[in-house]
PQR file of N, CA, C, O and H, with PARSE charges and radii, in Angstrom:
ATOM      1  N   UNK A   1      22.910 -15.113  37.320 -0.4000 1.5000
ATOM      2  CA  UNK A   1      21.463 -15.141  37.278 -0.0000 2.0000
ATOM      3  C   UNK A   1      20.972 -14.056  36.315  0.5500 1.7000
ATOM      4  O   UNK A   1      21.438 -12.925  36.450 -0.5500 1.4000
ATOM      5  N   UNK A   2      20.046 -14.308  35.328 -0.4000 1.5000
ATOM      6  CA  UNK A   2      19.446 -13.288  34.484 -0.0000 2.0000
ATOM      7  C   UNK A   2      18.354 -12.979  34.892  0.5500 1.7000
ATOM      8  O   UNK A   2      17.485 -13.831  35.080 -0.5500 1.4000
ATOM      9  H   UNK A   2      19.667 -15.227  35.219  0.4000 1.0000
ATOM     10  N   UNK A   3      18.165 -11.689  35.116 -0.4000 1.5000
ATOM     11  CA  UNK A   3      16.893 -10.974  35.030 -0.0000 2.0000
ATOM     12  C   UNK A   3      15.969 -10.330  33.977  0.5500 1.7000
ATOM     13  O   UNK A   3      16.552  -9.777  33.044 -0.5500 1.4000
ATOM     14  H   UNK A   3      18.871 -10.997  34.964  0.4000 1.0000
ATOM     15  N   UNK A   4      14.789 -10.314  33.976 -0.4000 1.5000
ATOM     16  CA  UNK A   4      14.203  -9.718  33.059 -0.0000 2.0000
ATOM     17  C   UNK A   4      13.775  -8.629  33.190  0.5500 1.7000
ATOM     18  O   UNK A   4      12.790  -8.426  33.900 -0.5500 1.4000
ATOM     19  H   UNK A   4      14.316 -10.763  34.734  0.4000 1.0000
ATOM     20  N   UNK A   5      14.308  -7.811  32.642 -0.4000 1.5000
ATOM     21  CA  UNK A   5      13.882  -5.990  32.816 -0.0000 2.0000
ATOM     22  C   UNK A   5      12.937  -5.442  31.246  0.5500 1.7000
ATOM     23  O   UNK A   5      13.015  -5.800  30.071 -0.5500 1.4000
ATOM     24  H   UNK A   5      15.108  -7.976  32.065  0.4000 1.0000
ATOM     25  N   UNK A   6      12.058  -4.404  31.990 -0.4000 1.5000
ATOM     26  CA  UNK A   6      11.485  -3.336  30.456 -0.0000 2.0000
ATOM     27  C   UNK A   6      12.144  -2.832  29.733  0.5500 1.7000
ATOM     28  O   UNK A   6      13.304  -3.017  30.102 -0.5500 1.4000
ATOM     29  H   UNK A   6      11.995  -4.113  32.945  0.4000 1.0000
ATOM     30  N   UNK A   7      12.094  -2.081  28.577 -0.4000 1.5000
ATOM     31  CA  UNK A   7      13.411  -1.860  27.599 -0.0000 2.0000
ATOM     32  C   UNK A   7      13.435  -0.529  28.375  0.5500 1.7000
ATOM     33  O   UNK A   7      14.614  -0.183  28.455 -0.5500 1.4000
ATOM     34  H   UNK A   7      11.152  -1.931  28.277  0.4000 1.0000
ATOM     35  N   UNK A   8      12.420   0.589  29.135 -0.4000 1.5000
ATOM     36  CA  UNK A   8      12.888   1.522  29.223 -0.0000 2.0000
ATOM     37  C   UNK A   8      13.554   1.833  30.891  0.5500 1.7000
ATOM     38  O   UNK A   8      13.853   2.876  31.473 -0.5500 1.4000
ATOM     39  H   UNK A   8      11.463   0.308  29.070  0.4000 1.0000
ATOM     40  N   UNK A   9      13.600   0.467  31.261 -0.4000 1.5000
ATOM     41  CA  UNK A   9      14.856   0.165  32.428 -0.0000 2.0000
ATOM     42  C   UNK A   9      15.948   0.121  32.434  0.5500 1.7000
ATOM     43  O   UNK A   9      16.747   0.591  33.244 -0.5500 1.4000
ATOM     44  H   UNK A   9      13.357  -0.381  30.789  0.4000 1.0000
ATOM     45  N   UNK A  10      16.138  -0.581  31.320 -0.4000 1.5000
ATOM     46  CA  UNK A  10      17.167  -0.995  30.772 -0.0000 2.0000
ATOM     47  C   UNK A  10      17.974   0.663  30.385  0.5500 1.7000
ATOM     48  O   UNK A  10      18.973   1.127  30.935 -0.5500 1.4000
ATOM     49  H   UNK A  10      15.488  -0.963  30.663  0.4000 1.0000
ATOM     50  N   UNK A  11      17.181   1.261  29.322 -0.4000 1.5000
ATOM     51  CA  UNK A  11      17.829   2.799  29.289 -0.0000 2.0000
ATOM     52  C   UNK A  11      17.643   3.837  30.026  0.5500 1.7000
ATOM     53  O   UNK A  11      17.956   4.954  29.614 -0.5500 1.4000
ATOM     54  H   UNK A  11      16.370   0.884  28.875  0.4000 1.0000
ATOM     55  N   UNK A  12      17.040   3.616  31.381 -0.4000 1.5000
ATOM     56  CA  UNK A  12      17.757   4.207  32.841 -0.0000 2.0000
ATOM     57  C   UNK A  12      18.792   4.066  33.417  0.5500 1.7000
ATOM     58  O   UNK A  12      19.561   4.824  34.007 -0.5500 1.4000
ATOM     59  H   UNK A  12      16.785   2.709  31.716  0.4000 1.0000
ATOM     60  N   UNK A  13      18.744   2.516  33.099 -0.4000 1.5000
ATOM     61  CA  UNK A  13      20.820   2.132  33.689 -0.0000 2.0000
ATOM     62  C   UNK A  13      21.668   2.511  32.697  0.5500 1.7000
ATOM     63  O   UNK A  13      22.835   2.708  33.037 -0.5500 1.4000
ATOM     64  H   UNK A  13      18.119   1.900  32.620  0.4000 1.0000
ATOM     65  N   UNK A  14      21.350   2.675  31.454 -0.4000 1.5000
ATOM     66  CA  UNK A  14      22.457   3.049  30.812 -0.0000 2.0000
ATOM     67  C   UNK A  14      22.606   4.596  30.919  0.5500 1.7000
ATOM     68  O   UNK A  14      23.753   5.044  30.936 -0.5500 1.4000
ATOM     69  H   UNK A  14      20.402   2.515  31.178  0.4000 1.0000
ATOM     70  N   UNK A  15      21.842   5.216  30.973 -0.4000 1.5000
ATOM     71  CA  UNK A  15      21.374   6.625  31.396 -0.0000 2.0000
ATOM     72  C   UNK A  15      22.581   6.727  32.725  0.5500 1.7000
ATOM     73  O   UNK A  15      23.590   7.419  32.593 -0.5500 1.4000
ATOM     74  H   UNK A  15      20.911   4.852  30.959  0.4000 1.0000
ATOM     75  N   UNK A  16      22.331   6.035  33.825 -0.4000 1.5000
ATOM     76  CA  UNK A  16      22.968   6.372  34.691 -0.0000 2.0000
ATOM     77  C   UNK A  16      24.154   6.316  34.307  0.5500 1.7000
ATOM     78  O   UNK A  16      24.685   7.382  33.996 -0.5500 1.4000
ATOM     79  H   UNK A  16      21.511   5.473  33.932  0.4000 1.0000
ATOM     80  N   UNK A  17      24.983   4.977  34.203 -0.4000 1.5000
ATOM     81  CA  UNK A  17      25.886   4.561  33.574 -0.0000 2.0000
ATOM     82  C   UNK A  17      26.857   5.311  33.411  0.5500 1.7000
ATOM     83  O   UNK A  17      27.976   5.409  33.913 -0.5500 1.4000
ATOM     84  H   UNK A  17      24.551   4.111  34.456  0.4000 1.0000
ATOM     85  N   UNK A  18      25.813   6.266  32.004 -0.4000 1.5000
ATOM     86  CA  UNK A  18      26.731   7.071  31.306 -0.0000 2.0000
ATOM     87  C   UNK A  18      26.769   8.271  32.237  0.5500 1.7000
ATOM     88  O   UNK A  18      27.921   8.694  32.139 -0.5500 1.4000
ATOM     89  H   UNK A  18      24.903   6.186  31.596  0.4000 1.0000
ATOM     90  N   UNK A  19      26.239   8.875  32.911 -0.4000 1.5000
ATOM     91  CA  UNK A  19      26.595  10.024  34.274 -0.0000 2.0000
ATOM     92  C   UNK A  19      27.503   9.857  34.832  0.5500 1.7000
ATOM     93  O   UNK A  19      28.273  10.796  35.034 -0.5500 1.4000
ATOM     94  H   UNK A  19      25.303   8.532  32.990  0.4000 1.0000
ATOM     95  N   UNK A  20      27.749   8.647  35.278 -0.4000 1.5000
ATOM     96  CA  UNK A  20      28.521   7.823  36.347 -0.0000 2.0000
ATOM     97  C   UNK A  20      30.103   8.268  35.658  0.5500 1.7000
ATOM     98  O   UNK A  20      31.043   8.798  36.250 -0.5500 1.4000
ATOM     99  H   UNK A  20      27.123   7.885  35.114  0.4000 1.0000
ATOM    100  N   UNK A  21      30.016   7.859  34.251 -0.4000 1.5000
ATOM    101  CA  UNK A  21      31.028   7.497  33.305 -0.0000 2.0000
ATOM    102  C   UNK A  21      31.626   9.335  33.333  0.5500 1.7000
ATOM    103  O   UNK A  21      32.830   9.572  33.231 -0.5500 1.4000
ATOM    104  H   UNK A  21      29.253   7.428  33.770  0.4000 1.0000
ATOM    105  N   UNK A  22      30.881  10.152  33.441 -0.4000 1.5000
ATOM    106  CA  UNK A  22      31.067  11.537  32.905 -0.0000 2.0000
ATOM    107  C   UNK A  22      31.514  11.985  34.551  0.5500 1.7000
ATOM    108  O   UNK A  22      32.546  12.620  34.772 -0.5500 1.4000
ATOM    109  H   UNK A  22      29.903   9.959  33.524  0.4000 1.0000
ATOM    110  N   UNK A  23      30.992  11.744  35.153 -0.4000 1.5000
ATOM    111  CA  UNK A  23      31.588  12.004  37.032 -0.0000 2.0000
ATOM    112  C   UNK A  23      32.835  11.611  37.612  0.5500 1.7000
ATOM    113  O   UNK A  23      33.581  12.169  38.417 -0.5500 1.4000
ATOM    114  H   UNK A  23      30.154  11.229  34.973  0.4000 1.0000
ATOM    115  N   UNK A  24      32.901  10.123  36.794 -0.4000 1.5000
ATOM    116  CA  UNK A  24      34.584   9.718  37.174 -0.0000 2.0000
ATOM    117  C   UNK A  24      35.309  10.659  36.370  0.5500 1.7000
ATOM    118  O   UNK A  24      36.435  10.908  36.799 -0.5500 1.4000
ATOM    119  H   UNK A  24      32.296   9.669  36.140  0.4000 1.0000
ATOM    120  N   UNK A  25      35.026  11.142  35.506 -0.4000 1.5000
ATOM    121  CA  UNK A  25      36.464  11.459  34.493 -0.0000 2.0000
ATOM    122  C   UNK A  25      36.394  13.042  35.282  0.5500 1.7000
ATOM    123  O   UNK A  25      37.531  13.469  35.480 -0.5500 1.4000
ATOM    124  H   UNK A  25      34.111  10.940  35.157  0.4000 1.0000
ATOM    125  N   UNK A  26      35.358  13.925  35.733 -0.4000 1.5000
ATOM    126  CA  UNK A  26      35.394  14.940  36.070 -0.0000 2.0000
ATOM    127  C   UNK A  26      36.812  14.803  36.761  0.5500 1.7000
ATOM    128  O   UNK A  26      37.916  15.210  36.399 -0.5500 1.4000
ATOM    129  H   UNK A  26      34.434  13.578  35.572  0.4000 1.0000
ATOM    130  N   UNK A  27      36.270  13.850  38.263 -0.4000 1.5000
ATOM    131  CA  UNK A  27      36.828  13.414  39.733 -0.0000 2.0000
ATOM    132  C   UNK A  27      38.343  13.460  39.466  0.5500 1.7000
ATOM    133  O   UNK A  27      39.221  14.024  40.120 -0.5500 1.4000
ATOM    134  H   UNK A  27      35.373  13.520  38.557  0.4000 1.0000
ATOM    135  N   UNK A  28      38.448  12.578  38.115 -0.4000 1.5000
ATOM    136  CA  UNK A  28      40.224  11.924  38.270 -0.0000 2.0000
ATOM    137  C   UNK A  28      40.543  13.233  37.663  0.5500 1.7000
ATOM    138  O   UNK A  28      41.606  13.694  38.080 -0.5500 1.4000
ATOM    139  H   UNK A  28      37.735  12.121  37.583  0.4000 1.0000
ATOM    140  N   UNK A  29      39.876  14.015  36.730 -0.4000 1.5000
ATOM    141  CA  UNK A  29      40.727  15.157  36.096 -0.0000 2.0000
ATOM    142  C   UNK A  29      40.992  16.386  37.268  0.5500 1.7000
ATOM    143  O   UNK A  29      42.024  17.057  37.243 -0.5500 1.4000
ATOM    144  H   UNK A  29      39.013  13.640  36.391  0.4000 1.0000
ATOM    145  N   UNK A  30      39.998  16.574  38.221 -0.4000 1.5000
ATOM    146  CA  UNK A  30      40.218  17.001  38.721 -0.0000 2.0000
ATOM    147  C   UNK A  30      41.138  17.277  40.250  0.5500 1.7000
ATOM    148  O   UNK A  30      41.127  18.328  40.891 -0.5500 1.4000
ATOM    149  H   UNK A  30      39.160  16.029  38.241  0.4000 1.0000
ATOM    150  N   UNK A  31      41.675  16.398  40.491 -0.4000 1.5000
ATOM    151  CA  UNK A  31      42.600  15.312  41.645 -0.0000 2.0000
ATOM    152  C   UNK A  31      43.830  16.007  40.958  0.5500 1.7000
ATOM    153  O   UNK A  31      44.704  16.329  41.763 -0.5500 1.4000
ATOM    154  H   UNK A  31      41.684  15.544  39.970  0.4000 1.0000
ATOM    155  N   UNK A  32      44.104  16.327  39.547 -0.4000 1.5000
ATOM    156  CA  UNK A  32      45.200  17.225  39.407 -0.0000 2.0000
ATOM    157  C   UNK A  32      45.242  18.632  39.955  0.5500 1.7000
ATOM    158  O   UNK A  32      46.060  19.095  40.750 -0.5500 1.4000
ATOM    159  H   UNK A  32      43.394  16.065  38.894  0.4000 1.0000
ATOM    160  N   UNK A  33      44.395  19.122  39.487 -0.4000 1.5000
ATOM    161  CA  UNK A  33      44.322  20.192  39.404 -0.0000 2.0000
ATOM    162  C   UNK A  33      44.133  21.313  40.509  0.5500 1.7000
ATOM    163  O   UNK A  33      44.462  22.499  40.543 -0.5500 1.4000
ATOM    164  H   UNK A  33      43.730  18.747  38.841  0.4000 1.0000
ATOM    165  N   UNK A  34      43.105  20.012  41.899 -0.4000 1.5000
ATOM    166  CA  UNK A  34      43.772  20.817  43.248 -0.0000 2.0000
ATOM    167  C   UNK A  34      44.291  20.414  44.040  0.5500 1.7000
ATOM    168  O   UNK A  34      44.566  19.252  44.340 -0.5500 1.4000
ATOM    169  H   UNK A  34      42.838  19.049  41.872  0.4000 1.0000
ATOM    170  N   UNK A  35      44.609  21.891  44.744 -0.4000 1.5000
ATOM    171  CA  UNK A  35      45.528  21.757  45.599 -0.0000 2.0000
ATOM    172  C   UNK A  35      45.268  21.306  47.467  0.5500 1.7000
ATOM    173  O   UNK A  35      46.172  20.941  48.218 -0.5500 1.4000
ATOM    174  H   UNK A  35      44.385  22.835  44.501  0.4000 1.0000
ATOM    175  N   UNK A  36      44.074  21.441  47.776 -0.4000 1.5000
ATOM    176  CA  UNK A  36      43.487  21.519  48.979 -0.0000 2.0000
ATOM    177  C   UNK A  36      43.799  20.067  49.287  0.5500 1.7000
ATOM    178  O   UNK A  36      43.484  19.418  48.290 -0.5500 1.4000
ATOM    179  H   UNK A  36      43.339  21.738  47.165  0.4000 1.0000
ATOM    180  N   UNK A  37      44.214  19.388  50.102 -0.4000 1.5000
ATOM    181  CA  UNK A  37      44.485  17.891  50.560 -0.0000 2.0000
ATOM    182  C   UNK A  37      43.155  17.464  50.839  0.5500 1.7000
ATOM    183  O   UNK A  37      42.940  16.304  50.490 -0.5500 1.4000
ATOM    184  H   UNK A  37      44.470  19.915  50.912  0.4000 1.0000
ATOM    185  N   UNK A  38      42.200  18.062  51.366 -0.4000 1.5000
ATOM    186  CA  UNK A  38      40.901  17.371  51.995 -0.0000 2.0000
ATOM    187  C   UNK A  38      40.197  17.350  50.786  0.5500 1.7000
ATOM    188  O   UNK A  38      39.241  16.576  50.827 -0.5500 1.4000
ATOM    189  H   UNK A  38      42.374  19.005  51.650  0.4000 1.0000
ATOM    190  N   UNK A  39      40.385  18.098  49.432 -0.4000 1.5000
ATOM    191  CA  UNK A  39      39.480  18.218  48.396 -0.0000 2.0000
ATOM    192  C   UNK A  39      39.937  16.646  47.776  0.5500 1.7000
ATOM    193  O   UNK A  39      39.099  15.799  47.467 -0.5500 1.4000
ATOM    194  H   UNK A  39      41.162  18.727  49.398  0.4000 1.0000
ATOM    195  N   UNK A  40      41.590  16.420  47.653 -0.4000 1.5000
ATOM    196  CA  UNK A  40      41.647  15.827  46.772 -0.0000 2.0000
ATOM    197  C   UNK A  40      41.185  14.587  47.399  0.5500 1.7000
ATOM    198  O   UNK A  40      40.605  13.795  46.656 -0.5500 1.4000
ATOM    199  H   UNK A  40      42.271  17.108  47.904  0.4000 1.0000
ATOM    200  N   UNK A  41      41.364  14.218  48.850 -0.4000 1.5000
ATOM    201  CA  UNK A  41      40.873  12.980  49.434 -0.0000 2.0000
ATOM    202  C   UNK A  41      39.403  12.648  48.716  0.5500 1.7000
ATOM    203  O   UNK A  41      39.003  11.723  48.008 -0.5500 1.4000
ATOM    204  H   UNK A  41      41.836  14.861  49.454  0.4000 1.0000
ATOM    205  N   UNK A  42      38.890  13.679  49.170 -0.4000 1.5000
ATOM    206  CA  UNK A  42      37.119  13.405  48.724 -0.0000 2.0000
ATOM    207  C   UNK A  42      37.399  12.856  47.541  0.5500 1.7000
ATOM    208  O   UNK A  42      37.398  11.626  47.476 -0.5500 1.4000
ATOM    209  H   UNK A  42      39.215  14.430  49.745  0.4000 1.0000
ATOM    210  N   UNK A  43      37.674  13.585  46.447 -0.4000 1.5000
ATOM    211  CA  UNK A  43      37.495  12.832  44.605 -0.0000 2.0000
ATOM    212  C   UNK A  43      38.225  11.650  44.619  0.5500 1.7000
ATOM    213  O   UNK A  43      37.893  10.751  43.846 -0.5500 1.4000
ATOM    214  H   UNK A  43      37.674  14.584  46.500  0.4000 1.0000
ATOM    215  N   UNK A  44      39.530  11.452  45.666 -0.4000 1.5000
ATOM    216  CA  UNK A  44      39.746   9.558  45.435 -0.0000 2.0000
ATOM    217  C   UNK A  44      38.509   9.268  45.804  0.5500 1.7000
ATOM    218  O   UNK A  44      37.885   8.411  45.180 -0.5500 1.4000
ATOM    219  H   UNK A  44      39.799  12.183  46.293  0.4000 1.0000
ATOM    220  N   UNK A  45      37.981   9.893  46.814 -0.4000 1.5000
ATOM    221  CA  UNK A  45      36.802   8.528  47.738 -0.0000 2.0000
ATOM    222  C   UNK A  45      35.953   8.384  46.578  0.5500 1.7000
ATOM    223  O   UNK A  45      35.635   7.276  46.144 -0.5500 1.4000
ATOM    224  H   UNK A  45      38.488  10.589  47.322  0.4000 1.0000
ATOM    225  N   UNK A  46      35.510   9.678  45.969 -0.4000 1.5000
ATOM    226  CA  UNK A  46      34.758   9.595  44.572 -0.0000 2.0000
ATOM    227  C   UNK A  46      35.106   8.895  43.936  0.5500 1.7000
ATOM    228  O   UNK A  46      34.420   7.873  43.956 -0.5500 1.4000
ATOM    229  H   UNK A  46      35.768  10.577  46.322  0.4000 1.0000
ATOM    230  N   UNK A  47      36.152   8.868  43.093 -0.4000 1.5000
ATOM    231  CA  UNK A  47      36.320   8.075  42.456 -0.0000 2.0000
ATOM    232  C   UNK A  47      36.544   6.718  42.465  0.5500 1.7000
ATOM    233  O   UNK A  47      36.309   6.082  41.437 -0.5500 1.4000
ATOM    234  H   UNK A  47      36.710   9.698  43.077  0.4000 1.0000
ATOM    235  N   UNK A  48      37.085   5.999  43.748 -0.4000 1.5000
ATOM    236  CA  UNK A  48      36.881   4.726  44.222 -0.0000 2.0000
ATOM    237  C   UNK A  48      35.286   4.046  43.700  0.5500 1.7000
ATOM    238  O   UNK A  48      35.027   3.319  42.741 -0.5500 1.4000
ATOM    239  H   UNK A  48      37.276   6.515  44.583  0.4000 1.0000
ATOM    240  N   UNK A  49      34.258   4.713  44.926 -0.4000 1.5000
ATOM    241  CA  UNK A  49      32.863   5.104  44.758 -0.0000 2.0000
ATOM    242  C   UNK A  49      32.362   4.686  43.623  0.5500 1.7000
ATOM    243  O   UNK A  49      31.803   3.589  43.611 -0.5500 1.4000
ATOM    244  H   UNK A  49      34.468   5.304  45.705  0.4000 1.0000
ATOM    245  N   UNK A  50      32.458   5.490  42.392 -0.4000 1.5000
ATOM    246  CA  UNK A  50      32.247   5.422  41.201 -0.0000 2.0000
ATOM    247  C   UNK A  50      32.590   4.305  40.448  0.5500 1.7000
ATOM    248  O   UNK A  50      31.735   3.510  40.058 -0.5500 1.4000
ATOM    249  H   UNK A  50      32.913   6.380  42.402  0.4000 1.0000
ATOM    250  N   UNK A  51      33.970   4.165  40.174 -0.4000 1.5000
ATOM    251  CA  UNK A  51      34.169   2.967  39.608 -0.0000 2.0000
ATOM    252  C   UNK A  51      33.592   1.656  40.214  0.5500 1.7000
ATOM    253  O   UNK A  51      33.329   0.784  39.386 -0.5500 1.4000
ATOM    254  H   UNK A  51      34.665   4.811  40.490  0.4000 1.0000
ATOM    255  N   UNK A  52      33.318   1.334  41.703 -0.4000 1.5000
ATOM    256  CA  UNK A  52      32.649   0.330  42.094 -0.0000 2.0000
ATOM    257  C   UNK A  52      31.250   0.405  41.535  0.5500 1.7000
ATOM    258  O   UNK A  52      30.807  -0.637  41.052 -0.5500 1.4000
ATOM    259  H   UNK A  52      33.532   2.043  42.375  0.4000 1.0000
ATOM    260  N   UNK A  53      30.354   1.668  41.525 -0.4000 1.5000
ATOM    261  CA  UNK A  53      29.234   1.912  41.433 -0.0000 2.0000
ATOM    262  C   UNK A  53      29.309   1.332  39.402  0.5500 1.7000
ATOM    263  O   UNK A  53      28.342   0.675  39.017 -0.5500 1.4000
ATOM    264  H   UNK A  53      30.714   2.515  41.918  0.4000 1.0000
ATOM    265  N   UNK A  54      30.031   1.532  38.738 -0.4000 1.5000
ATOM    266  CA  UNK A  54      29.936   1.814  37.318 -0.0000 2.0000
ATOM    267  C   UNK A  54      30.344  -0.218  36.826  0.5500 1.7000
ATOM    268  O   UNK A  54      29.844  -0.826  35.880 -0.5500 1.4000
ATOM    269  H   UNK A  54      30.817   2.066  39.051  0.4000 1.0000
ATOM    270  N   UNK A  55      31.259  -0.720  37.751 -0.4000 1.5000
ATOM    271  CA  UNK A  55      31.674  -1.903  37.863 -0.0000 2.0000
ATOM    272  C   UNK A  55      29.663  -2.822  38.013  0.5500 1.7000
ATOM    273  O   UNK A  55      28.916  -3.420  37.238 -0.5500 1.4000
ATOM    274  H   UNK A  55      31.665  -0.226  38.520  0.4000 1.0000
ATOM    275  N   UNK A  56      29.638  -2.544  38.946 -0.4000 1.5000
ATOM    276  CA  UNK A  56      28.166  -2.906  39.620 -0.0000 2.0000
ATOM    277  C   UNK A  56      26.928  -2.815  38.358  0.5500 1.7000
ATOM    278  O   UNK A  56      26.360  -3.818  37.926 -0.5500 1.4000
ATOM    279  H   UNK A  56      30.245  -2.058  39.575  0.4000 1.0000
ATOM    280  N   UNK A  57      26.679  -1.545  37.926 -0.4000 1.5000
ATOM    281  CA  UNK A  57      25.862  -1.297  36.623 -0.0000 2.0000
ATOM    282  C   UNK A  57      26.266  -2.371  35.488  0.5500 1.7000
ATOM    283  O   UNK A  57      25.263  -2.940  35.056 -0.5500 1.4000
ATOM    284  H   UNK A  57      27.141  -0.730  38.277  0.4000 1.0000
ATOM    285  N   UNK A  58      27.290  -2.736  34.981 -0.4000 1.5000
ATOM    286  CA  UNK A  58      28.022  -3.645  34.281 -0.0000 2.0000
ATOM    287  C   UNK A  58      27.691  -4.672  34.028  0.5500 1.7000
ATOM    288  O   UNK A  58      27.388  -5.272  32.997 -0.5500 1.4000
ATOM    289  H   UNK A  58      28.105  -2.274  35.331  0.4000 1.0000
ATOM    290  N   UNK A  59      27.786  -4.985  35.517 -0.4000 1.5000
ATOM    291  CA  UNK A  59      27.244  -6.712  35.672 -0.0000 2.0000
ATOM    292  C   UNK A  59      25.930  -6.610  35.320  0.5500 1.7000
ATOM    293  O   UNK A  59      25.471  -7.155  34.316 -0.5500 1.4000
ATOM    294  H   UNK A  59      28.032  -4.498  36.355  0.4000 1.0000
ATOM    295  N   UNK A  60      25.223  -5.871  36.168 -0.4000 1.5000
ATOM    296  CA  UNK A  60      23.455  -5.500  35.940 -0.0000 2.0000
ATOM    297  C   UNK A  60      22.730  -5.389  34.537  0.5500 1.7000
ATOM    298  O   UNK A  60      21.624  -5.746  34.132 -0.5500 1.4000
ATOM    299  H   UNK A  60      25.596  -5.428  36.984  0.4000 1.0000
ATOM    300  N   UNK A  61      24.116  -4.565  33.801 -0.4000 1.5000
ATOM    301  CA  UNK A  61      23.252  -4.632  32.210 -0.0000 2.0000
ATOM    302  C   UNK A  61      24.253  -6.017  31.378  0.5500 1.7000
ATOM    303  O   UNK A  61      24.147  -5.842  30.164 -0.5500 1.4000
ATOM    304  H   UNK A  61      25.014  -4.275  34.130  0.4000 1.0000
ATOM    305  N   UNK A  62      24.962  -7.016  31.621 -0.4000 1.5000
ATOM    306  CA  UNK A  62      25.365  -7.768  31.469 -0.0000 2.0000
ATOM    307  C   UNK A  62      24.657  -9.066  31.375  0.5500 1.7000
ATOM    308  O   UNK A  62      24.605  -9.797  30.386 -0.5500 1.4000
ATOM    309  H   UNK A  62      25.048  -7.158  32.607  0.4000 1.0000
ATOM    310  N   UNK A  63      23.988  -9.298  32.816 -0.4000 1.5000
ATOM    311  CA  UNK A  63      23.435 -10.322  33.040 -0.0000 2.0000
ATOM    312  C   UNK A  63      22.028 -10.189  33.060  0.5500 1.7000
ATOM    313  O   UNK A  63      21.302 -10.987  33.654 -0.5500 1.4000
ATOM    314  H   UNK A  63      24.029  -8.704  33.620  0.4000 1.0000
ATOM    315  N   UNK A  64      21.364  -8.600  32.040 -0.4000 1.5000
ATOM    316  CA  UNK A  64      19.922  -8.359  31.873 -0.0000 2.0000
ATOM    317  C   UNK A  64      19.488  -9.411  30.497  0.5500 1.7000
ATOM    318  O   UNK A  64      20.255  -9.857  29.644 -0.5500 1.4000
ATOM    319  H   UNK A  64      21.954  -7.952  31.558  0.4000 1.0000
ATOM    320  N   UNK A  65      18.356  -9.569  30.593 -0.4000 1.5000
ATOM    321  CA  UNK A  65      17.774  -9.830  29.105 -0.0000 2.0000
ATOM    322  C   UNK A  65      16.186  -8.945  28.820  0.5500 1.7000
ATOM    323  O   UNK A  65      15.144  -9.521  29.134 -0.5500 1.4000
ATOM    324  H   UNK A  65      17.733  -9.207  31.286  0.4000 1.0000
ATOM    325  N   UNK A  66      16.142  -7.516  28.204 -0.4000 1.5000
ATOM    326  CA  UNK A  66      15.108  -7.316  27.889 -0.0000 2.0000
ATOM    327  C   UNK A  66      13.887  -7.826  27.816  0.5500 1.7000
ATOM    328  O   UNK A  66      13.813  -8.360  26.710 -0.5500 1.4000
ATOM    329  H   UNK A  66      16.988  -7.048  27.949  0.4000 1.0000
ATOM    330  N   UNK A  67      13.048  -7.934  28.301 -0.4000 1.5000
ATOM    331  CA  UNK A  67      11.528  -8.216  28.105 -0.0000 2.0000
ATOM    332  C   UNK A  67      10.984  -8.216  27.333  0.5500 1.7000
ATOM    333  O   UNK A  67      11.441  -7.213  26.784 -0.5500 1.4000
ATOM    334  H   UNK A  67      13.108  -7.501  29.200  0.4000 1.0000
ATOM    335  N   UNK A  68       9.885  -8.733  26.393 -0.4000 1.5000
ATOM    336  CA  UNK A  68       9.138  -8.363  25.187 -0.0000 2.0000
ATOM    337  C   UNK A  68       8.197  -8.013  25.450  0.5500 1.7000
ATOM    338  O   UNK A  68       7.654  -8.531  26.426 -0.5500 1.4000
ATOM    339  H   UNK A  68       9.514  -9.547  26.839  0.4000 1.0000
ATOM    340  N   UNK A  69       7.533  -6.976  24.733 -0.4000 1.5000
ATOM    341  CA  UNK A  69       6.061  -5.993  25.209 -0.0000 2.0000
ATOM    342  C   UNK A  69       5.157  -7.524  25.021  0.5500 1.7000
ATOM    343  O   UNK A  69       5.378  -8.438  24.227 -0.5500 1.4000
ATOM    344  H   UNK A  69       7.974  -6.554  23.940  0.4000 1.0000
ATOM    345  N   UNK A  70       4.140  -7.407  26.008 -0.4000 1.5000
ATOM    346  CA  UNK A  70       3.132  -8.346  25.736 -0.0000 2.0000
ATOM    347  C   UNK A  70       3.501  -9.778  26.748  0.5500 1.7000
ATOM    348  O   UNK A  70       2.719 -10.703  26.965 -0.5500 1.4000
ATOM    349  H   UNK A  70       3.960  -6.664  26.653  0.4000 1.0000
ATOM    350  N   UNK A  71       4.683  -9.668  27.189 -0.4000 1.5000
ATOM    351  CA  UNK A  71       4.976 -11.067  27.631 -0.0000 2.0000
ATOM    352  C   UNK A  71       5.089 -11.318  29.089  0.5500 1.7000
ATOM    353  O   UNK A  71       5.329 -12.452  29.504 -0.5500 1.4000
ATOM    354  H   UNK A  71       5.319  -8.916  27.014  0.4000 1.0000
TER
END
């Protein structure tokens, strides 16, 4: 199903997107680096989280079609 979104909706989701995109890579880089077992649980759950959340945005700006001013 396509939706019709404003253009500056459209570059809120990508806005997010790209956060999303900068949070996973923190998460997985950081899953090396400690050592605490309960820390690293959390950043899988994060990162699970995320990639569903970033999967989800995908489809959303996938199956968008911009709006035209006036219409």
């Amino acid at each position: 199903m396509t939706s019709n979104y404003a253009l500056h909706e459209m570059l809120e989701v990508h806005e997010i997107a790209a956060f999303k995109t900068i949070s996973l890579t923190k998460s997985k880089t950081m899953q090396a680096l400690v050592s605490d077992p309960e820390l690293v649980e959390i950043l899988k759950q994060d990162v699970l989280l995320s990639t569903q959340q970033l999967q989800e945005l995908g489809e959303l700006l996938s199956n968008a079609t911009v709006q035209e001013v006036g219409t």
